[in-house]
Structures are given as C-alpha cells and as structure tokens.
TILOPA-54115 format. One record per residue: residue in one letter; x, z, y of N, C-alpha, C in turn. Coordinates in Angstrom, 1 decimal, always signed. Example, Ala and Ser with C-alpha at 12.3 -4.5 7.8 and 13.67 -1.06 7.14 Angstrom:
NODE:A:+13.2:+7.8:-5.7:+12.3:+7.8:-4.5:+13.2:+7.8:-3.3
NODE:S:+12.8:+7.1:-2.2:+13.7:+7.1:-1.1:+12.9:+7.9:+0.0
This chain:
NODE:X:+0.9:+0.0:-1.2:+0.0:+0.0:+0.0:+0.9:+0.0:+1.2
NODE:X:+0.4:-0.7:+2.2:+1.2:-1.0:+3.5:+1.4:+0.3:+3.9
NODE:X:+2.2:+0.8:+4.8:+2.0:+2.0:+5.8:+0.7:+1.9:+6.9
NODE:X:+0.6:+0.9:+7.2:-0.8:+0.8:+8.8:-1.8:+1.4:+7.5
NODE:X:-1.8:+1.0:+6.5:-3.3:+1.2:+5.7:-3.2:+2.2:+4.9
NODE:X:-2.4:+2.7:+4.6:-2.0:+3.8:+4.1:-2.6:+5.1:+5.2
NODE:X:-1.9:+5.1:+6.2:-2.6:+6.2:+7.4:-3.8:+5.9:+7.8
NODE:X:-4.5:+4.3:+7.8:-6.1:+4.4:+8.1:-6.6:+5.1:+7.1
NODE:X:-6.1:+4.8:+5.6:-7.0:+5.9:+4.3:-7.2:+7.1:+4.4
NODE:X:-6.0:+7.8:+5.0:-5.5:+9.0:+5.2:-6.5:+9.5:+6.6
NODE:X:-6.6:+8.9:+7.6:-7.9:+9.3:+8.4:-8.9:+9.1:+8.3
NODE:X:-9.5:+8.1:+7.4:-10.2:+8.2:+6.7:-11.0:+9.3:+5.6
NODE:X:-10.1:+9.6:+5.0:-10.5:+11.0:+4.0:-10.0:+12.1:+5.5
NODE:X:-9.8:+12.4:+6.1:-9.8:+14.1:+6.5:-11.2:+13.9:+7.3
NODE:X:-11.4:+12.6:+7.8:-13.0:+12.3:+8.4:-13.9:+13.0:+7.6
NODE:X:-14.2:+11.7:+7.0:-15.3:+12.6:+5.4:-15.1:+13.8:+5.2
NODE:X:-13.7:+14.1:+4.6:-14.1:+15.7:+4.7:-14.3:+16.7:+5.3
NODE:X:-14.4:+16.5:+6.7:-14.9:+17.6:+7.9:-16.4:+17.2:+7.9
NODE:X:-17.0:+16.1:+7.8:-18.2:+16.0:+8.1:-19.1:+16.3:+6.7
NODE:X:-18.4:+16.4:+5.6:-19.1:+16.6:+4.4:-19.1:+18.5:+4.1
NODE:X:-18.7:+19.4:+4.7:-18.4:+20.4:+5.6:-19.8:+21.1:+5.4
NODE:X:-20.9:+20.3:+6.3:-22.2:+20.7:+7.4:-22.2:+20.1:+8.2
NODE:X:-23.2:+21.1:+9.1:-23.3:+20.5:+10.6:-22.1:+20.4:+11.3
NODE:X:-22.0:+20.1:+12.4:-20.3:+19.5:+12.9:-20.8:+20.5:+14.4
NODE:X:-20.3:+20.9:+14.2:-20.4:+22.1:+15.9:-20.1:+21.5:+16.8
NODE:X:-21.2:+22.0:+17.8:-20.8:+21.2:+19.4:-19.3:+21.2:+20.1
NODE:X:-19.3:+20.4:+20.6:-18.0:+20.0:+21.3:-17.8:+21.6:+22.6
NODE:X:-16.9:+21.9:+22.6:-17.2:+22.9:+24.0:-16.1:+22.5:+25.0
NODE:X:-16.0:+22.3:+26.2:-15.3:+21.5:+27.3:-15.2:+22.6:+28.3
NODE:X:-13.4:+23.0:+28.5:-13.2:+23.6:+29.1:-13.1:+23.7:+30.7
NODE:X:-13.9:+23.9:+31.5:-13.4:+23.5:+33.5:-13.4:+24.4:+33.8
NODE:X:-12.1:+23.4:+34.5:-11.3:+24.8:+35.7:-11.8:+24.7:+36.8
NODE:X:-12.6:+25.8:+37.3:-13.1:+25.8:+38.5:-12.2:+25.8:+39.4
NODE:X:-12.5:+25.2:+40.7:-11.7:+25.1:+41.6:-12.5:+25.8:+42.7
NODE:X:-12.1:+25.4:+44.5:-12.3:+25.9:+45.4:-13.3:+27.5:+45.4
NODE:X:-13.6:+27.9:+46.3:-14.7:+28.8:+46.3:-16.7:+29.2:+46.2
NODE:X:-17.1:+30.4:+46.0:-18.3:+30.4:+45.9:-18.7:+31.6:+46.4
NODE:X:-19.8:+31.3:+47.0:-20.7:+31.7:+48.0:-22.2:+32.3:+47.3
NODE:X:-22.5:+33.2:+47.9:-23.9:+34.1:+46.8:-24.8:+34.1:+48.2
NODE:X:-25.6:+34.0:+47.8:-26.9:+33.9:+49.0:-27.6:+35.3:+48.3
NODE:X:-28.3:+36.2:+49.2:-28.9:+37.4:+48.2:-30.5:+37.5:+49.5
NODE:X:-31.3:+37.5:+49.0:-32.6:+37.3:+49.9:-33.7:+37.9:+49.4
NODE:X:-34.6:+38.4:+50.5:-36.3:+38.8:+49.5:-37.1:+37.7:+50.4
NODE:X:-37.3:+36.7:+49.7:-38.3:+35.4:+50.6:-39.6:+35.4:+50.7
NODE:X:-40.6:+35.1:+51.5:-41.7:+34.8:+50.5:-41.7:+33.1:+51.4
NODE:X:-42.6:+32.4:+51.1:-43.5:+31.3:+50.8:-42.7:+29.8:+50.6
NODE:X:-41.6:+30.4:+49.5:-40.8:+29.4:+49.2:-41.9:+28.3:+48.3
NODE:X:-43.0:+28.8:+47.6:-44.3:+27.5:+46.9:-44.7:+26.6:+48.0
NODE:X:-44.7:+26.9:+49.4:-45.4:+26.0:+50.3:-44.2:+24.8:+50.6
NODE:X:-43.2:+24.4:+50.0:-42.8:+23.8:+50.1:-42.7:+22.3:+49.0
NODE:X:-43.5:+22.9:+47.8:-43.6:+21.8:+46.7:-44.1:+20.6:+46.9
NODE:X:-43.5:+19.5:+46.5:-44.4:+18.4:+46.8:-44.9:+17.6:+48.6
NODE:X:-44.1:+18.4:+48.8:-43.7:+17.8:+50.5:-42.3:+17.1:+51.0
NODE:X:-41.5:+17.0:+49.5:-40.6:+16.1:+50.1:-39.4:+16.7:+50.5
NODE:X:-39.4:+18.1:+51.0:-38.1:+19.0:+51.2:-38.2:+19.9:+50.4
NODE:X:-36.4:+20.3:+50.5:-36.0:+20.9:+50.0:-35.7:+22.2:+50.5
NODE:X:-35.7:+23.7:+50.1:-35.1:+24.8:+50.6:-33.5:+25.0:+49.7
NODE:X:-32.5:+25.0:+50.4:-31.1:+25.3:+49.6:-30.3:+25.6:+49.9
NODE:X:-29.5:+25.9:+49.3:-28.0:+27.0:+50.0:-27.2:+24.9:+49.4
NODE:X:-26.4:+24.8:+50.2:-25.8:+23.3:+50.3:-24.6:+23.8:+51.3
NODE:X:-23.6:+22.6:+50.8:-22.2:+22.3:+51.7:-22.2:+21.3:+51.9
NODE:X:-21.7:+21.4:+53.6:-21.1:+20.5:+54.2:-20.6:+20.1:+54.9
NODE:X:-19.5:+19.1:+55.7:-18.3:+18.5:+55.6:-18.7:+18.5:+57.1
NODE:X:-17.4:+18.6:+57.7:-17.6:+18.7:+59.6:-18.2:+17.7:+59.8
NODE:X:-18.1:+16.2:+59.4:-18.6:+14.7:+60.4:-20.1:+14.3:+59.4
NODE:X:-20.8:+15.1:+59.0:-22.0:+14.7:+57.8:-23.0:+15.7:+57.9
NODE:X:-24.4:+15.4:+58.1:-25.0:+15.7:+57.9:-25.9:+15.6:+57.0
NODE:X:-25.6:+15.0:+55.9:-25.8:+14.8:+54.3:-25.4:+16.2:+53.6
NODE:X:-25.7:+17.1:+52.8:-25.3:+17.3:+51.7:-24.2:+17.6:+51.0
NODE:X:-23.1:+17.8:+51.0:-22.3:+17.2:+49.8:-22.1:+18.2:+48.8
NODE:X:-23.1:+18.8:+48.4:-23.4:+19.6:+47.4:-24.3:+20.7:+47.8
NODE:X:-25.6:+20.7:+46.7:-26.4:+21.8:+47.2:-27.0:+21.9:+45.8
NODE:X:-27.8:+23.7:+46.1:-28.5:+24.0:+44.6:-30.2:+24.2:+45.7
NODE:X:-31.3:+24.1:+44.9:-32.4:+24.3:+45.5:-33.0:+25.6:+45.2
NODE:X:-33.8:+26.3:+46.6:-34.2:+27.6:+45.5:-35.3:+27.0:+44.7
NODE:X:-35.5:+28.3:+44.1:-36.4:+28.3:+43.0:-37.6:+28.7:+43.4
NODE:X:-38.9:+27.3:+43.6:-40.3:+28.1:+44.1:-40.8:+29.0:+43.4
NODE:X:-40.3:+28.9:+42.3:-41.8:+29.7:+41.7:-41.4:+31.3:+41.6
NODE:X:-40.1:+31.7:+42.9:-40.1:+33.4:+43.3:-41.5:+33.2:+43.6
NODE:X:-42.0:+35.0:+43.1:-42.6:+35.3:+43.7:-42.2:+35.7:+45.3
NODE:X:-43.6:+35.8:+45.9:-42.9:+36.3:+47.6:-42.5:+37.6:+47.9
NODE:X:-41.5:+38.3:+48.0:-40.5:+39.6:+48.3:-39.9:+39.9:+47.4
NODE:X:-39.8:+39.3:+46.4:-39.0:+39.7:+45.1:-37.5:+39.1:+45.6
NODE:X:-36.7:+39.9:+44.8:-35.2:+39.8:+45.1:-34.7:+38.3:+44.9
NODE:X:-34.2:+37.4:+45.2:-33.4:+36.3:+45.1:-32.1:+36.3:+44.8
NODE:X:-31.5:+35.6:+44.2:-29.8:+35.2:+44.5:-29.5:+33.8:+43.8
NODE:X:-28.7:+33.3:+45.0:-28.4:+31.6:+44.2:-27.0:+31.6:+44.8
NODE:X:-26.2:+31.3:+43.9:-24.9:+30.8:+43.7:-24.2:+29.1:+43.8
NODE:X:-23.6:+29.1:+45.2:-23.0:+27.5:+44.9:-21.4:+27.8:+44.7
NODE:X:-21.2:+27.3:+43.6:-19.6:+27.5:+43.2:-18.9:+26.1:+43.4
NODE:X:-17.5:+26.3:+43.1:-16.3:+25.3:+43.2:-16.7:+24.3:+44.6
NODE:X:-16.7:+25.3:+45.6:-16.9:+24.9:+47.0:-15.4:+24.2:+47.5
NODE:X:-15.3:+23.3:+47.4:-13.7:+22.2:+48.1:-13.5:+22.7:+49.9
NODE:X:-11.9:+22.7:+50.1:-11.9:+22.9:+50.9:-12.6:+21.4:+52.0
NODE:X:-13.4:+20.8:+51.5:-13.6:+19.6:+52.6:-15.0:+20.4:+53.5
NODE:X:-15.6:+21.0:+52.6:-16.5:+21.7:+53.1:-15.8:+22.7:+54.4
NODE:X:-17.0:+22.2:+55.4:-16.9:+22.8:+56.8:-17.8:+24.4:+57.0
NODE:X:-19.1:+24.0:+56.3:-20.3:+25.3:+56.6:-21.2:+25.2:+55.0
NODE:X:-21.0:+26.2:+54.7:-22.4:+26.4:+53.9:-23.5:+27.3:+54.2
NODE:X:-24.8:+26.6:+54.1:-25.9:+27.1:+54.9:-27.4:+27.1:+54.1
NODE:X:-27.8:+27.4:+54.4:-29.8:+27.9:+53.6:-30.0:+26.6:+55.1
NODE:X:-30.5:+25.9:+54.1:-31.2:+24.5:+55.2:-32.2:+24.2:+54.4
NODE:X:-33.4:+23.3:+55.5:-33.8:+22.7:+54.5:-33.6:+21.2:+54.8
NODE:X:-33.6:+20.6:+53.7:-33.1:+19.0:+53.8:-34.9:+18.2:+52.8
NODE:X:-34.3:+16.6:+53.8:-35.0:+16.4:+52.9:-34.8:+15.9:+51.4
NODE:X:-35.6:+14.5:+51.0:-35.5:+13.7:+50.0:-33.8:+13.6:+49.4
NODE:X:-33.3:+12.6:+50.6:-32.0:+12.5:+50.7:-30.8:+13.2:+51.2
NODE:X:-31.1:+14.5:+51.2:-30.4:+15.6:+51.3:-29.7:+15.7:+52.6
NODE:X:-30.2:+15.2:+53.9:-29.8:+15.4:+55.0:-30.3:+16.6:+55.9
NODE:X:-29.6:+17.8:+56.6:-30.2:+18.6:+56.9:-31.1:+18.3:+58.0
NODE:X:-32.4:+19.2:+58.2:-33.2:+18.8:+59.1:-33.2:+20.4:+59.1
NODE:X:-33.0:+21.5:+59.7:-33.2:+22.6:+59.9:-32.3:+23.7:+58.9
NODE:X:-31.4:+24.5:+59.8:-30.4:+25.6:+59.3:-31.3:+26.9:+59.4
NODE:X:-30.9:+27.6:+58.4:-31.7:+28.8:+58.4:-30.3:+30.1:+58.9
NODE:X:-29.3:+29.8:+58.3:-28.6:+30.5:+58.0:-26.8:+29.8:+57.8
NODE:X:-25.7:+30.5:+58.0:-24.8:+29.4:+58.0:-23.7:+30.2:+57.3
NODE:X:-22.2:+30.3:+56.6:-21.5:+30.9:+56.5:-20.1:+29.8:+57.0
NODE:X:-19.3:+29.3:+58.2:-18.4:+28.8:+58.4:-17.1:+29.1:+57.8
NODE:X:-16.9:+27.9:+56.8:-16.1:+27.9:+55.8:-14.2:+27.9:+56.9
NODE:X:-14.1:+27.6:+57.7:-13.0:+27.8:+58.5:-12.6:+29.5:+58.6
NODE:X:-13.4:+30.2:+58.5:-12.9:+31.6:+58.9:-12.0:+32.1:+57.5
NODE:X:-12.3:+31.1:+56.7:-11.5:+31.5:+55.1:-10.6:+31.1:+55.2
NODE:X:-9.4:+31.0:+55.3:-8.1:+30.7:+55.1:-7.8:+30.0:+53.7
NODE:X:-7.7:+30.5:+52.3:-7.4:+30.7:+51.7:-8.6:+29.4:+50.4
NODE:X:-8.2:+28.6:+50.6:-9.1:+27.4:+49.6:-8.6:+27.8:+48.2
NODE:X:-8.3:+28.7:+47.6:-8.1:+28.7:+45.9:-8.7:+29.7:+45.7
NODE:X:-8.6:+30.3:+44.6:-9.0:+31.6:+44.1:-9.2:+33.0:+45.0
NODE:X:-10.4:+33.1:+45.5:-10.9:+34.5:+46.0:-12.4:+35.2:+45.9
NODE:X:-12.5:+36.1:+46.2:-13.6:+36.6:+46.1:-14.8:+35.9:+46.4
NODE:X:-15.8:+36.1:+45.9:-17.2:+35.3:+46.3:-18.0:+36.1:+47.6
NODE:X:-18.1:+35.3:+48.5:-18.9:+35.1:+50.2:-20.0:+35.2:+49.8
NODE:X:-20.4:+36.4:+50.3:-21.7:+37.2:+50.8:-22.9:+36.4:+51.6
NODE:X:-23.6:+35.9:+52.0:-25.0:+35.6:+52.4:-26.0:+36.2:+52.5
NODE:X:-25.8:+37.5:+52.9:-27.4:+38.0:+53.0:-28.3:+38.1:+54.1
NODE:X:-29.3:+37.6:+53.5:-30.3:+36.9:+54.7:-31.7:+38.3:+54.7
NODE:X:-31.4:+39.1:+53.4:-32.4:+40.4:+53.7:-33.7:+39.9:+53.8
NODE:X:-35.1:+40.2:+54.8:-36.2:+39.8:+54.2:-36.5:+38.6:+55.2
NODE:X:-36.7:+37.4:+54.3:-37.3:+36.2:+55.8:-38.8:+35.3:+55.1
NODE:X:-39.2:+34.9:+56.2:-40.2:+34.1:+55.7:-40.0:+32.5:+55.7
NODE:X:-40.1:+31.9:+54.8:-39.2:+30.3:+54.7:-40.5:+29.8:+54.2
NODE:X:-41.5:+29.8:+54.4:-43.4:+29.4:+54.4:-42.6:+28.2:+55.7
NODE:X:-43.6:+27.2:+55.7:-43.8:+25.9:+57.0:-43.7:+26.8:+58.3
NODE:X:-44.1:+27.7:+58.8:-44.2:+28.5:+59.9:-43.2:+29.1:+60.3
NODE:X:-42.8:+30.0:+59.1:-41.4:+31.1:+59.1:-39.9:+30.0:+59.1
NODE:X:-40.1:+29.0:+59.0:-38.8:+28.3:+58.7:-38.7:+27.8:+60.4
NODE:X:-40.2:+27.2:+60.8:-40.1:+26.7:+62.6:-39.8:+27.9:+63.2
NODE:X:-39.8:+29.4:+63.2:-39.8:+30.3:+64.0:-37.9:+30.7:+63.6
NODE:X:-37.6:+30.6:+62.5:-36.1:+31.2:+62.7:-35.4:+29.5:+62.6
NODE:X:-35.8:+28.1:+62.6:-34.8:+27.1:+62.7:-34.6:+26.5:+63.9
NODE:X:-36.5:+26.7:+64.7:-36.5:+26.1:+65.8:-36.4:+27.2:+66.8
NODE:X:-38.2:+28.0:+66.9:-38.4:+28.6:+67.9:-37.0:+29.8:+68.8
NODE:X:-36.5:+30.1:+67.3:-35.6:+31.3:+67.4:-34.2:+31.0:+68.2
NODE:X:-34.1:+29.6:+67.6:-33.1:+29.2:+67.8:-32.3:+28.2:+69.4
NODE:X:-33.9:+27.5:+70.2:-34.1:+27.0:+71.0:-35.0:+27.1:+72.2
NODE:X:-36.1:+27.9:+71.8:-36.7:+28.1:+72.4:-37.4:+29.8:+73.1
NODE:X:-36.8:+30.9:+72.6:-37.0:+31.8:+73.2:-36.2:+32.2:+74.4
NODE:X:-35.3:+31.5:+74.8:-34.5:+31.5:+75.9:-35.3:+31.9:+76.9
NODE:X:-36.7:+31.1:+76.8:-37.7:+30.5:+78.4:-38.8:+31.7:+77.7
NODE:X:-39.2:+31.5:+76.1:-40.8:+31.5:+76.0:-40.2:+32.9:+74.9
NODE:X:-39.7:+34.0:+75.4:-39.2:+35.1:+74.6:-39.9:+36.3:+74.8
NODE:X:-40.9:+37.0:+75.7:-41.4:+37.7:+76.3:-40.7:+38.8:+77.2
NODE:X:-40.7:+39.6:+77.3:-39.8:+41.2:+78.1:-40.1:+40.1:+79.7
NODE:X:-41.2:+39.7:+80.4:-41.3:+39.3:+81.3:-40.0:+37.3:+81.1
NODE:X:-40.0:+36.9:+79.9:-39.4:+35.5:+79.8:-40.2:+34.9:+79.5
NODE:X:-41.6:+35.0:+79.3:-42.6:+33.7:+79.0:-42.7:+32.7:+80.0
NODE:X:-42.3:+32.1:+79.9:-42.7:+30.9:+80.7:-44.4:+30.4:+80.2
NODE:X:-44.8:+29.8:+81.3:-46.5:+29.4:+81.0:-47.3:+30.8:+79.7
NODE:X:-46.8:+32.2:+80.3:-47.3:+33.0:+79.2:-47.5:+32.9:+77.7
NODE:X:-46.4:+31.7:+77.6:-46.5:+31.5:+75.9:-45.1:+32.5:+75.4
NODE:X:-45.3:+33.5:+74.7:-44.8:+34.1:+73.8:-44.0:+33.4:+72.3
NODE:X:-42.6:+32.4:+72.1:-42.4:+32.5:+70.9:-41.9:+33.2:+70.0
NODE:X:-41.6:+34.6:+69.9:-40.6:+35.2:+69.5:-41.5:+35.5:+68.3
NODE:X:-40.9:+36.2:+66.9:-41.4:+36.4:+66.1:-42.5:+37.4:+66.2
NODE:X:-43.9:+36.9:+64.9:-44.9:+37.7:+65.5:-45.9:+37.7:+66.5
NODE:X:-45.4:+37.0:+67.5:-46.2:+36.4:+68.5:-46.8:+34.9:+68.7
NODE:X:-45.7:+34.4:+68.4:-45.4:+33.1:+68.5:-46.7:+31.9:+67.9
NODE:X:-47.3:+32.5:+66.5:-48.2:+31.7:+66.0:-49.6:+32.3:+66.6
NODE:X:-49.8:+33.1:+66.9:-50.8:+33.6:+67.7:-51.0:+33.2:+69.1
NODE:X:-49.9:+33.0:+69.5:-49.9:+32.4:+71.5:-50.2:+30.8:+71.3
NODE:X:-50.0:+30.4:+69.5:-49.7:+28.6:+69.7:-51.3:+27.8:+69.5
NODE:X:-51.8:+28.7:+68.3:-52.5:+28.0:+67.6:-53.7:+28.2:+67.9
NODE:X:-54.5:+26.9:+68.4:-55.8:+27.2:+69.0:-55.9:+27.7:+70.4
NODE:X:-54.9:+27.8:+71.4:-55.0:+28.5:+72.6:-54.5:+27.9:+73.6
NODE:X:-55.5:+27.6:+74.6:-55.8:+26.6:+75.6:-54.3:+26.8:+76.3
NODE:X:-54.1:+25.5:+76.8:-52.8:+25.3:+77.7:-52.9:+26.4:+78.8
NODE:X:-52.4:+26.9:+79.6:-52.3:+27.1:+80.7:-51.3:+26.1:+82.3
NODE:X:-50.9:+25.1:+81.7:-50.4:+24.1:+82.4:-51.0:+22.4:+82.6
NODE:X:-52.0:+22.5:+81.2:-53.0:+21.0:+81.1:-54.1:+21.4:+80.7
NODE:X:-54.8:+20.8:+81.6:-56.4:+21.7:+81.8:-57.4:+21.1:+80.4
NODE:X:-57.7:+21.3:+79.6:-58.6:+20.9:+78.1:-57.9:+20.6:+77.2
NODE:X:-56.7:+21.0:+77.1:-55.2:+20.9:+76.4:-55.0:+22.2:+75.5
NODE:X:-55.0:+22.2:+73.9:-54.8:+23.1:+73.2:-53.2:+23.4:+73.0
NODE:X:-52.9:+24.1:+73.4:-51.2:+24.1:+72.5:-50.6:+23.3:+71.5
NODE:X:-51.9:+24.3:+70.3:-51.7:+23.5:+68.9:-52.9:+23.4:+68.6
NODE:X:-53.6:+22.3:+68.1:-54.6:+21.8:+67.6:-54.9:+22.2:+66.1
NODE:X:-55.3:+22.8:+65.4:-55.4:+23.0:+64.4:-56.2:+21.7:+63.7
NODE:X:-54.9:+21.1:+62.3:-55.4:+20.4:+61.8:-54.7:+18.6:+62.8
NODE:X:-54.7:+18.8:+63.6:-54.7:+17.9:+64.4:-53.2:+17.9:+65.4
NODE:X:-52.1:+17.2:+64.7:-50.9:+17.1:+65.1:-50.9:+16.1:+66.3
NODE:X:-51.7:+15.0:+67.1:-51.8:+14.0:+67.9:-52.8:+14.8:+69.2
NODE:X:-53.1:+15.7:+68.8:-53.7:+16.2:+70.2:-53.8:+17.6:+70.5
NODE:X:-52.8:+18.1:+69.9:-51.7:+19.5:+70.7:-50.2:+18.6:+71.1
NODE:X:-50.7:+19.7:+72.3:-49.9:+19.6:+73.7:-48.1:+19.2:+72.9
NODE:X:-48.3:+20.5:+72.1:-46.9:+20.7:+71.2:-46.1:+19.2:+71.1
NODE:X:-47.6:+18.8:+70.1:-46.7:+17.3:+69.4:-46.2:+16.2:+70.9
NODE:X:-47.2:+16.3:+72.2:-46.8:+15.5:+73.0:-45.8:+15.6:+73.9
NODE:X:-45.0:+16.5:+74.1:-44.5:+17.5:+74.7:-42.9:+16.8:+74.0
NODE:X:-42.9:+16.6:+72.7:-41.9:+16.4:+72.1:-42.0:+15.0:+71.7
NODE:X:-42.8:+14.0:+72.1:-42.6:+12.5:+71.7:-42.8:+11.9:+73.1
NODE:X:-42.5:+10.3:+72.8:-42.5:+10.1:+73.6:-43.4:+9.8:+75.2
NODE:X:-43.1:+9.9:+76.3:-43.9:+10.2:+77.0:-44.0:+11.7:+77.4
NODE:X:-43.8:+11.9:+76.7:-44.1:+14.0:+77.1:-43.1:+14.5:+77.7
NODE:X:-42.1:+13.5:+78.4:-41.1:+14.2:+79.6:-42.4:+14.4:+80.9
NODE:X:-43.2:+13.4:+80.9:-43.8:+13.8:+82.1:-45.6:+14.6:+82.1
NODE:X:-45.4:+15.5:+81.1:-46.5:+16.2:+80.6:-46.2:+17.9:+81.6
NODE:X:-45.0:+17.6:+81.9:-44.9:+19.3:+82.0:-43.7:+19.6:+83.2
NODE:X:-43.4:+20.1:+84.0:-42.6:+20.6:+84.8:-40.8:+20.1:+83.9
NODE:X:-40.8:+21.0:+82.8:-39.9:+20.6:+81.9:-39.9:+19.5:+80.9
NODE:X:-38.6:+19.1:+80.7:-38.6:+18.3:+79.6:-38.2:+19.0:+78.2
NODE:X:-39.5:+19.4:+77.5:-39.1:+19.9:+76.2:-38.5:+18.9:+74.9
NODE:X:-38.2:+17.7:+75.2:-37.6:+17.4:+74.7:-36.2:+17.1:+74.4
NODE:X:-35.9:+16.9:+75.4:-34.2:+17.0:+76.4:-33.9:+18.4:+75.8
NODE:X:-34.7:+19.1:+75.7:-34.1:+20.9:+75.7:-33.6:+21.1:+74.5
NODE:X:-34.7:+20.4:+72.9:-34.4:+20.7:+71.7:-33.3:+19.8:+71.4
NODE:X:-33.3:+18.5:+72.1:-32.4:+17.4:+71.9:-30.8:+18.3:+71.9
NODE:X:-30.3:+19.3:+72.8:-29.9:+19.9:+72.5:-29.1:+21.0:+71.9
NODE:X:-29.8:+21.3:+70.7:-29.5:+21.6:+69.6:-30.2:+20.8:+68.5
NODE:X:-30.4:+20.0:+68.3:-31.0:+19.3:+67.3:-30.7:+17.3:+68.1
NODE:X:-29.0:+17.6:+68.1:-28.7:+16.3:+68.5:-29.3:+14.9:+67.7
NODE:X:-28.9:+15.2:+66.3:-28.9:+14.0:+65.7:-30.6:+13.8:+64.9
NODE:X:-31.5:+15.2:+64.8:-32.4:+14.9:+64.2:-33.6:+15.5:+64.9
NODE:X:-34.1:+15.2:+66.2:-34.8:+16.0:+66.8:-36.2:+14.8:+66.2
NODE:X:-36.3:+13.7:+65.8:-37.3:+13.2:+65.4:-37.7:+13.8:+64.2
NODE:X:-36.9:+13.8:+63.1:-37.4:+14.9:+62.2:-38.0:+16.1:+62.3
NODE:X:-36.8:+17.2:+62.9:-38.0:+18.4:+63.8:-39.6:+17.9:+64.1
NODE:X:-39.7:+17.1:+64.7:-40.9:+16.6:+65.5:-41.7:+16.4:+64.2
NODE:X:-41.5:+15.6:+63.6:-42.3:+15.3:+62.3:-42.6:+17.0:+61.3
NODE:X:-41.6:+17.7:+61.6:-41.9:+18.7:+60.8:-43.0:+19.5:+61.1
NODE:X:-42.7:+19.5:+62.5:-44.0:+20.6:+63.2:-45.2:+20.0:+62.7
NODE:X:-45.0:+18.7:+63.1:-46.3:+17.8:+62.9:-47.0:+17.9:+61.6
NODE:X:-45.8:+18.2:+60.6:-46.5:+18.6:+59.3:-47.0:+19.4:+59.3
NODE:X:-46.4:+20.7:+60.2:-46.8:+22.3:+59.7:-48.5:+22.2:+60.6
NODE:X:-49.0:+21.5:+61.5:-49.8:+21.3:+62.3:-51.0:+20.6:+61.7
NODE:X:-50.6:+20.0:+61.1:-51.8:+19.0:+59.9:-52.0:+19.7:+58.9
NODE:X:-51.5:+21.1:+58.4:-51.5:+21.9:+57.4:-52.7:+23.0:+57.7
NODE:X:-52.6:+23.2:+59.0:-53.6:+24.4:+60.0:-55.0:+23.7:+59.4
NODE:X:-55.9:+24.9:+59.1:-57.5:+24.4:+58.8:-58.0:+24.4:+60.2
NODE:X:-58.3:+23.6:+60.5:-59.4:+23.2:+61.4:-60.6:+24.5:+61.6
C-alpha cells in the first residue's frame, strides 16, 4: 500500500471509531473577551409600551462620529414595572466613545439618551472592573422617556417652575403631563397645548414643524435643534407618537 493511502485508511478507521463511540459531544469554543463591560442596574416601569412601535429601549455603544449603534442589548419588556433590572454589554472596544440607555429605532440610530456613561474617563481599554449604571427608579413608558430625554433635558430651563414657567407651562417632572394635556394655550387663543389623540392640532406638534417659528414669541424649534442637532425630526415624530397614543 502507497503511504498517501496508507494514512487516508488510518484516518479513516480513528473516524469510525470515535463516531461508533455514541453521541459525539458538542464542540465548545473558547473566546477571549476583550475590551470592557458596563452593568446597567434599574427599577423601570413601562418598558411593555414600547412593543411593536418600532423602537427599541437599550444600554448600546457608541463611537464619537455615529449615531448608529455599534453594539447594543435590548431590555427585556416583559419586566414587570418596579422590579429590579440589570443588563450587561460586555467586550466594549476601545472605539466606543459613550455607552448609554437610549432608545433607537429600527436601524439602531439613537433618537433619545436616557442616560450615558463616557467611555474616555477610562483610561485603561483591557481588563478591568465592570462600570456601574445605576439609573435607580425611572419611568421609560412614551411619557417618562419625553420628560427625562426631552423635557428634562431642554426644556426646563424656560418651563421649570420656582417662578421659570414661561407661558405658566410647568415641565418638570410631575407636572409637566398635567400642564400639557388638554390645557388651553395661554399664548394662541382656541389652541390646546396637547390635543389628545390628535398630534396635528396641538400647539406642541406646531411649535416644532414647520412653520411654528412664527406661532410663538420663541422659536421652539431652533431651541431643541440645539440639543437634538442631528435628529430633531425624529424627536418630533416621537412626541407625535406619544400624542396619538392619548385617548381622546
């Protein structure tokens, strides 16, 4: 017998006889984690009101020049509301600039930060301890996400109370959905704030498209523009969601 065929026989029979054995046990694949991870620890409630609308609630990383994604985990709707949370994103690369509780949509672009942890204050991209996130008790429901991504973030400056209401609208937490919804302008005479049900005829929605620079003394859209450089049309569509959601 040749030598080439001699050693195909020979791998031949040690085949057969591992597989004539039994079952053949799973393969197990060893990875070496790399860069860092980050623990989000939270008591949420109305993470269900987000199913089937297209976004996502998630702790995600991402890269200084992108506002995509470049890795995220989604929470989990079906917490109950106050019960404890925790989600883990591991083998975080040093390209990552911020990891943050956003919600993004479809295509994983953020359209609202809830929360951020700036991956630059870490020095150290290899092996260290896991980064803390605790966000304690928040409401991430359509409402609770506009009051800590938008209202909290851009607009209590003017509409905060302690004598800062502007047009005696109150947004600070708590107040904010009660001063909006259903309650006549005080600057446009037969003008609801927020329309319940009806995102095209609250003040809100016009205020923020176009044309609504000259609805109002200010320009509330210039203002969120802002802070919401790249995606103030989305914001706008959001509210508009949370606004078509209100029962009439």
């Amino acid at each position: 017998m040749k030598p080439i065929h001699y050693l195909l026989y020979i791998c031949a029979v040690v085949l057969l006889s591992a597989c004539d054995g039994g079952d053949i046990p799973d393969r197990v694949y060893q990875v070496d984690e790399k860069g860092c991870t980050v623990k989000m620890t939270a008591r949420m409630s109305g993470l269900d009101e987000w199913e089937g609308t297209g976004y996502t609630l998630a702790v995600a990383g991402f890269t200084q020049d992108s506002k995509f994604a470049l890795l995220q985990k989604a929470l989990p709707s079906s917490v109950e509301d106050g019960q404890p949370i925790s989600l883990v994103l591991s083998n975080i690369g040093s390209e990552v600039r911020t990891v943050e509780v956003s919600l993004t949509n479809s295509l994983r672009k953020r359209i609202i930060t809830l929360a951020s942890v700036d991956m630059a204050d870490y020095s150290d991209n290899g092996a260290r301890d896991t980064i803390l996130l605790d966000l304690g008790t928040i409401d991430v429901g359509r409402f609770g996400v506009l009051q800590t991504g938008v209202f909290n973030r851009a607009c209590i400056q003017c509409h905060g109370g302690n004598g800062r209401s502007a047009a005696g609208l109150d947004l600070t937490e708590g107040k904010a959905q009660s001063d909006l919804v259903d309650v006549p302008s005080t600057r446009r005479e037969g003008m609801l704030r927020v329309a319940s049900g009806d995102a095209e005829g609250s003040l809100l929605h016009q205020i923020l498209n176009e044309g609504g620079e000259d609805l109002l003394t200010q320009n509330h859209a210039e203002i969120l523009s802002s802070q919401f450089k790249s995606n103030l049309e989305e914001v706008s569509r959001l509210i508009d969601s949370w606004i078509e959601h209100l029962a009439p």
